[in-house]
N, C-alpha and C positions, 0 to 999 in steps of 0.2 A: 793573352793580350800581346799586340804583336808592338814595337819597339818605334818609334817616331822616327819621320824621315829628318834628312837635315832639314829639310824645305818646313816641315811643317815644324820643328824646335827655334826655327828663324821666325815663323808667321807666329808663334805663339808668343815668342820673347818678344814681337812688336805688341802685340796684345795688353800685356805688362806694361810696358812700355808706355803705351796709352792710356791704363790704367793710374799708374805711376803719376802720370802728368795730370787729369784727370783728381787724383787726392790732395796732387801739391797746391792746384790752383783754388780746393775748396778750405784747403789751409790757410791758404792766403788769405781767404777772403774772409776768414773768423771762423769758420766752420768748426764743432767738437771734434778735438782730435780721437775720440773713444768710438765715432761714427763713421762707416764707408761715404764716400765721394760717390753723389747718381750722374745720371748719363746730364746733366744742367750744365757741367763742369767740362763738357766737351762741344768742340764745333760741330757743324754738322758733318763736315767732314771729316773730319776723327770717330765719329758716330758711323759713317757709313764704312770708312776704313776697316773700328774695330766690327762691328759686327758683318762683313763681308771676311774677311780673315776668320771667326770665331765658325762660320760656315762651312769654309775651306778645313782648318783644324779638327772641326768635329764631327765632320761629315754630314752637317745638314742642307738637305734640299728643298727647296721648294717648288713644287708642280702643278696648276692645276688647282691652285686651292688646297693643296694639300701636302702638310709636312711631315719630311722621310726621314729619316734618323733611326742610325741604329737596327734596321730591319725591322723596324716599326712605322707606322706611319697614322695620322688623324687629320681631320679635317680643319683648316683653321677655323674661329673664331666670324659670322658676319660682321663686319665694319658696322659700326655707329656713326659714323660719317654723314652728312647727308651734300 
């Protein structure tokens, strides 16, 4: 396993970061401290932030319908959307 860039130990500790912010606001709000903080507790921008960076970080792509990771790749999921 090869040793993180600076770049990516900086995109990861915003990740945290995010994270961070994200448990304090569900603290605030009564939340059980014994429970993780969900993505509710973040803007949507903080939403596309962290997961845009967690892509960057972990190497995930999306192409085509279809996500790459790791020298693996599947098909997404059809939407349920209408």
């Amino acid at each position: 396993m090869k040793e993180p860039t600076e770049m990516k130990t900086q995109q990861y500790q915003r990740m945290i970061e995010l994270s961070d912010l994200a448990r304090q606001r569900y603290l605030d709000a009564g939340g059980d401290p014994r429970r993780s903080a969900d993505e509710r507790y973040m803007t949507d921008e903080e939403k596309k932030e962290y997961f845009e960076l967690g892509r960057q970080v972990f190497g995930v792509e999306i192409r085509d319908g279809e996500v790459y990771c790791q020298g693996r790749s599947w098909k997404l999921a059809a939407s349920s959307e209408k």
